[in-house]
C-alpha positions as CSV (number, residue, x, y, z in Angstrom):
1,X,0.0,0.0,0.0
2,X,1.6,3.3,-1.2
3,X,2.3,5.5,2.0
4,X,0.2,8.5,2.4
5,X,0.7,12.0,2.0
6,X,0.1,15.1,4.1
7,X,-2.5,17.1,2.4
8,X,-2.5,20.5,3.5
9,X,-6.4,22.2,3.8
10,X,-7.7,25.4,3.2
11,X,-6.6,28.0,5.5
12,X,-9.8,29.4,6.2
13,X,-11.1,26.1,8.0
14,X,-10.2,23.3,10.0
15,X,-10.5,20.2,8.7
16,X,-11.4,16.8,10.5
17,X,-7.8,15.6,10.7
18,X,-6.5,19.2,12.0
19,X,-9.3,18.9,14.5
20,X,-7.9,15.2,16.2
21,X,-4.9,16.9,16.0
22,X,-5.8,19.8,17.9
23,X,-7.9,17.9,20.0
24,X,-5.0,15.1,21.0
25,X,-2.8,18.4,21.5
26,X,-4.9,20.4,24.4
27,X,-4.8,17.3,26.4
28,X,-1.9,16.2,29.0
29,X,-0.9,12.9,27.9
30,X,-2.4,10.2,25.0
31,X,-5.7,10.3,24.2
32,X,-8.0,7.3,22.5
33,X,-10.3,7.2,20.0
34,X,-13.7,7.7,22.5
35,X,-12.4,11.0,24.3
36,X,-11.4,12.4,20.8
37,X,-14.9,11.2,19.9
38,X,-16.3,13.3,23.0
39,X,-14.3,16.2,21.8
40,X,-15.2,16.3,18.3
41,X,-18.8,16.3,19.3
42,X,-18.8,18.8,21.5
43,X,-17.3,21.3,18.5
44,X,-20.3,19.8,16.6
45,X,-18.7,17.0,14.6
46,X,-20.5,13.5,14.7
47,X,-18.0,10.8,13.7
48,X,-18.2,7.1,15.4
49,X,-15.2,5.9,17.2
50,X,-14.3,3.9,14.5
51,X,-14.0,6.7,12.0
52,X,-12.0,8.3,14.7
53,X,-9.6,4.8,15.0
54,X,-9.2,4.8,11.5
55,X,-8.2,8.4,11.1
56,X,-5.8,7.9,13.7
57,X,-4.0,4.7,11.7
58,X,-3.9,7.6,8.5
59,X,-2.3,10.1,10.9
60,X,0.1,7.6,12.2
61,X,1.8,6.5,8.7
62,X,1.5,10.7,8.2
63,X,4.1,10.3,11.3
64,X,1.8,13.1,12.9
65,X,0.4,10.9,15.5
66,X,2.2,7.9,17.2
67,X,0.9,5.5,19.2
68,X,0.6,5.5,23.1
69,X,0.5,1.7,24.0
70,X,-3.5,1.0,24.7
71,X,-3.7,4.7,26.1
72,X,-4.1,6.7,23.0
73,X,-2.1,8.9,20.5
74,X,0.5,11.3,20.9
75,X,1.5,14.1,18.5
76,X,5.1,13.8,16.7
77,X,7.4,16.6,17.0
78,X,6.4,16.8,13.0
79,X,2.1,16.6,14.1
80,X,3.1,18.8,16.5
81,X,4.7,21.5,13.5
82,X,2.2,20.9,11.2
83,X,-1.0,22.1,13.6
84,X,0.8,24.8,14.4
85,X,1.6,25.9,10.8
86,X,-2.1,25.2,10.0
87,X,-3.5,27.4,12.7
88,X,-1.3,29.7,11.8
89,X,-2.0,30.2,8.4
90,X,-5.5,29.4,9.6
91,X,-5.1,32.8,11.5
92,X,-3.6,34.7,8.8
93,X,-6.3,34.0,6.2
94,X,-9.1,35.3,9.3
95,X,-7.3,39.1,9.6
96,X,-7.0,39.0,6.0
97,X,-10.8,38.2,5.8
98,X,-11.3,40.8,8.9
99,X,-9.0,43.8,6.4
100,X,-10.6,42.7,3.2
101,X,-14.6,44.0,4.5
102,X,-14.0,47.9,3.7
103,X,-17.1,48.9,3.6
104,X,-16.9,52.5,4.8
105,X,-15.2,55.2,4.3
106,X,-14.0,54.6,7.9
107,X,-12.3,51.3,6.9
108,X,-10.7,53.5,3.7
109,X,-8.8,55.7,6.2
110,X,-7.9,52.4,8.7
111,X,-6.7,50.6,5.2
112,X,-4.3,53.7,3.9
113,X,-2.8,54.3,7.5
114,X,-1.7,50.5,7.8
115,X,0.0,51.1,4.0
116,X,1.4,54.5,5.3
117,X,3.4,52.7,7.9
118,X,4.0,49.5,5.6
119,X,4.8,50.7,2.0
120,X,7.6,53.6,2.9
121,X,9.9,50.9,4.4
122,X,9.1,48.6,2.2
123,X,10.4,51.0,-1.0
124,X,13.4,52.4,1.2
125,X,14.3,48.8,2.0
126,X,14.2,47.5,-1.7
127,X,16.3,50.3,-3.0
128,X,19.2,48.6,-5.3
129,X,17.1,45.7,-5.7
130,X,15.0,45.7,-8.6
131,X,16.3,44.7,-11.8
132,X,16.2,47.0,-15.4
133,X,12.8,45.1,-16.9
134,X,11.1,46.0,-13.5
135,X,12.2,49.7,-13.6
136,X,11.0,49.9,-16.8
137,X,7.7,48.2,-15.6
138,X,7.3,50.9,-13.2
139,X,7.9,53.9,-15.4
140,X,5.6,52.0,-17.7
141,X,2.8,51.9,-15.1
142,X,3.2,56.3,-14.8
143,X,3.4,56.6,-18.7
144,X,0.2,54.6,-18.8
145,X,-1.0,56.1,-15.7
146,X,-0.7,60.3,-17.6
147,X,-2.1,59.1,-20.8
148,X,-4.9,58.0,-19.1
149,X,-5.4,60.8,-17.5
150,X,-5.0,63.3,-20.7
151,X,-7.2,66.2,-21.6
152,X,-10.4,66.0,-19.8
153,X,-10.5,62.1,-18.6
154,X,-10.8,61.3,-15.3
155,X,-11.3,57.9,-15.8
156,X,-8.2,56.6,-13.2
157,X,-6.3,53.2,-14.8
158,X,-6.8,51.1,-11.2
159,X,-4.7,47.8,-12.6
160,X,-1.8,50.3,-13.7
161,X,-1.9,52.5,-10.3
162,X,-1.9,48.8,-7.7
163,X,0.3,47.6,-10.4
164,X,2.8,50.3,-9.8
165,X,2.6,49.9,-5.9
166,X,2.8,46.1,-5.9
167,X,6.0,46.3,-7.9
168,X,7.9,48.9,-6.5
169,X,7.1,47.3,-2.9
170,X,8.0,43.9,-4.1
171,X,11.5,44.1,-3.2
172,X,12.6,44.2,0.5
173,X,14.7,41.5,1.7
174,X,13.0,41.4,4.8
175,X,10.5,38.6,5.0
176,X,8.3,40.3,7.2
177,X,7.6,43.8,5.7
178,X,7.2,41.5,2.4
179,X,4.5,39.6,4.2
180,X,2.6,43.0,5.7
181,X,2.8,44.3,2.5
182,X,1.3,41.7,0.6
183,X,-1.4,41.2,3.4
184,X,-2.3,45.3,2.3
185,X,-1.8,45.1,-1.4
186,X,-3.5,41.7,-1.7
187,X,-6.1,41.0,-4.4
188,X,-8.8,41.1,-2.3
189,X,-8.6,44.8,-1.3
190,X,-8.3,45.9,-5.0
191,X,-12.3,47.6,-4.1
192,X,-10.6,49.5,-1.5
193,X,-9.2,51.5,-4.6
194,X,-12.2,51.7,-6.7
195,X,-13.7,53.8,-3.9
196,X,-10.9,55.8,-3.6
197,X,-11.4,56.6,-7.3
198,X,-14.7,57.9,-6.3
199,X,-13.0,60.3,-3.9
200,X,-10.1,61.2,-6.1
201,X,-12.9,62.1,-9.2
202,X,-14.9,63.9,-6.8
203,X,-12.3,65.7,-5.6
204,X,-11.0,66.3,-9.4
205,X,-7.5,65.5,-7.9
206,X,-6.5,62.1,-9.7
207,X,-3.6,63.6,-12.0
208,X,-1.9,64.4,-8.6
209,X,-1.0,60.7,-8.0
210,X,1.0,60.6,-11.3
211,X,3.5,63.6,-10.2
212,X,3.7,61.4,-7.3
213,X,4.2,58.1,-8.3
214,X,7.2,60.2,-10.7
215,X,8.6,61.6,-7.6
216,X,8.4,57.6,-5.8
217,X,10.4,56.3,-8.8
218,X,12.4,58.8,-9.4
219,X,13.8,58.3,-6.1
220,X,13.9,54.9,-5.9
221,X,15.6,54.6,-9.3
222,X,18.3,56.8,-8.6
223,X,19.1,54.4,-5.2
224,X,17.8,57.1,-2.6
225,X,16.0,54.9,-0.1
226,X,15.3,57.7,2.1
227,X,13.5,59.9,-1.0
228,X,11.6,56.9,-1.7
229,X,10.1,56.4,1.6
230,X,9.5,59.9,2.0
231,X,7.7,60.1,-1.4
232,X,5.6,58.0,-0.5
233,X,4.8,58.6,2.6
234,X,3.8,62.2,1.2
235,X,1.6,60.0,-1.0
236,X,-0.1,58.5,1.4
237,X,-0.6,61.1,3.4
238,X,-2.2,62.7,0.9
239,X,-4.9,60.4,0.1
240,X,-5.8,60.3,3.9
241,X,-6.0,64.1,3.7
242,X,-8.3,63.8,0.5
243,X,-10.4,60.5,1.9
244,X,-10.8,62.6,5.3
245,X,-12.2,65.7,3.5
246,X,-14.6,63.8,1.4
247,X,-15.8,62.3,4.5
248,X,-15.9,65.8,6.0
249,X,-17.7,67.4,3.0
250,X,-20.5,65.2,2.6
251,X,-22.9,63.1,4.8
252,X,-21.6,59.9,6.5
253,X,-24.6,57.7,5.2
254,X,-24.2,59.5,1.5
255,X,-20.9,58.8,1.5
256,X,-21.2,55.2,2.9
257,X,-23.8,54.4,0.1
258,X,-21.6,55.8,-2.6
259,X,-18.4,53.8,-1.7
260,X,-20.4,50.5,-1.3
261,X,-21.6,50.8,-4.8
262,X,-18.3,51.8,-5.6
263,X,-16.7,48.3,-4.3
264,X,-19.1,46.4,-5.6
265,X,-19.0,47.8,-9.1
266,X,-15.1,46.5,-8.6
């Protein structure tokens, strides 16, 4: 019989065998197939003793589990790494669910000061870094950015402006200002910046984002960290100013109404 293979599960939910494991971990000592059975079914899952055996034989030859004598099972060092990296990354996928529901103009704000802190280090740190076909990728991204924005459009190019940020963030060495910015730049935030195309419209101030994103690469290009950082802190900072007067200049509930329909339009 070919020996099995540890599957990993979504991050979002905890699977049956992640449960035993969990389960066999908060108790002192080996635990047998009818107290894991007790355990289960008080977290509402209904599985017979003998499901619950055989699992524990398909966790063994996973050398996650290892038998106690008649007592029970006891997590392997490895059973005992791999729950942890689940509930990790079981963790990690709820905040990201948690930042991904902007709804208001509210979470706008709370989603652009978490960047302003993240995104200036991650630029001054990548400094150096980025190789000639991704410096031209970034000066592509403004080009594109002012010809969109020629003559009387206002009509902002959204996959251009995230593409520009994504890319000239993407290249810290240090793995955890890579993993915060990802977290804010990720996919599943990309509505965030259709209302904030809303705001910038309303405001008539989108072509001030291209002098900006000039003055980011600029910087960065020419290897001054510091310039970077600070250029785009000034960025930021300036679409928390503009968010904060839209929110000031209108009411809450109108402007509420207008950025859901904005983020669902996404």
């Amino acid at each position: 019989m070919p020996s099995r293979r540890f599957r990993p599960t979504d991050a979002g939910e905890i699977d049956v065998e992640t449960a035993v494991l969990q389960a066999i971990d908060s108790v002192h000592g080996p635990v047998g197939a009818r107290d894991l059975r007790r355990a289960l079914s008080a977290q509402g899952r209904t599985l017979s003793e003998a499901t619950i055996s055989r699992r524990l034989r398909e966790l063994d030859e996973l050398n996650l589990t290892t038998p106690a004598g008649r007592k029970g099972r006891l997590l392997t060092a490895r059973g005992s790494e791999v729950l942890r990296s689940r509930l990790r990354d079981r963790e990690q996928h709820t905040l990201l669910d948690r930042a991904a529901d902007v709804r208001t103009a509210t979470d706008v704000l709370h989603l652009l000061q978490g960047r302003r802190t993240i995104e200036p280090e991650a630029v001054r740190q990548g400094v150096g870094r980025a190789d000639p076909a991704s410096l031209a990728q970034l000066e592509a991204a403004i080009q594109g950015h002012r010809e969109a924005l020629s003559g009387d459009s206002e009509h902002i190019p959204r996959p251009l402006v995230l593409n520009f940020h994504r890319t000239v963030t993407s290249f810290t060495d240090n793995p955890l200002v890579a993993a915060m910015t990802r977290i804010a730049l990720d996919p599943a935030l990309d509505h965030v910046e259709a209302m904030l195309d809303v705001i910038l419209q309303t405001r008539h101030t989108s072509r001030e984002s291209v002098a900006e994103h000039t003055a980011i690469y600029e910087a960065f290009a020419a290897g001054d960290g510091e310039g970077a950082a600070t250029a785009m802190r000034k960025h930021l900072d300036r679409l928390i100013a503009e968010t904060t007067s839209f929110v000031n200049d209108h009411d809450p509930e109108l402007v509420n109404r207008l950025l859901e329909s904005a983020g669902k339009g996404h």
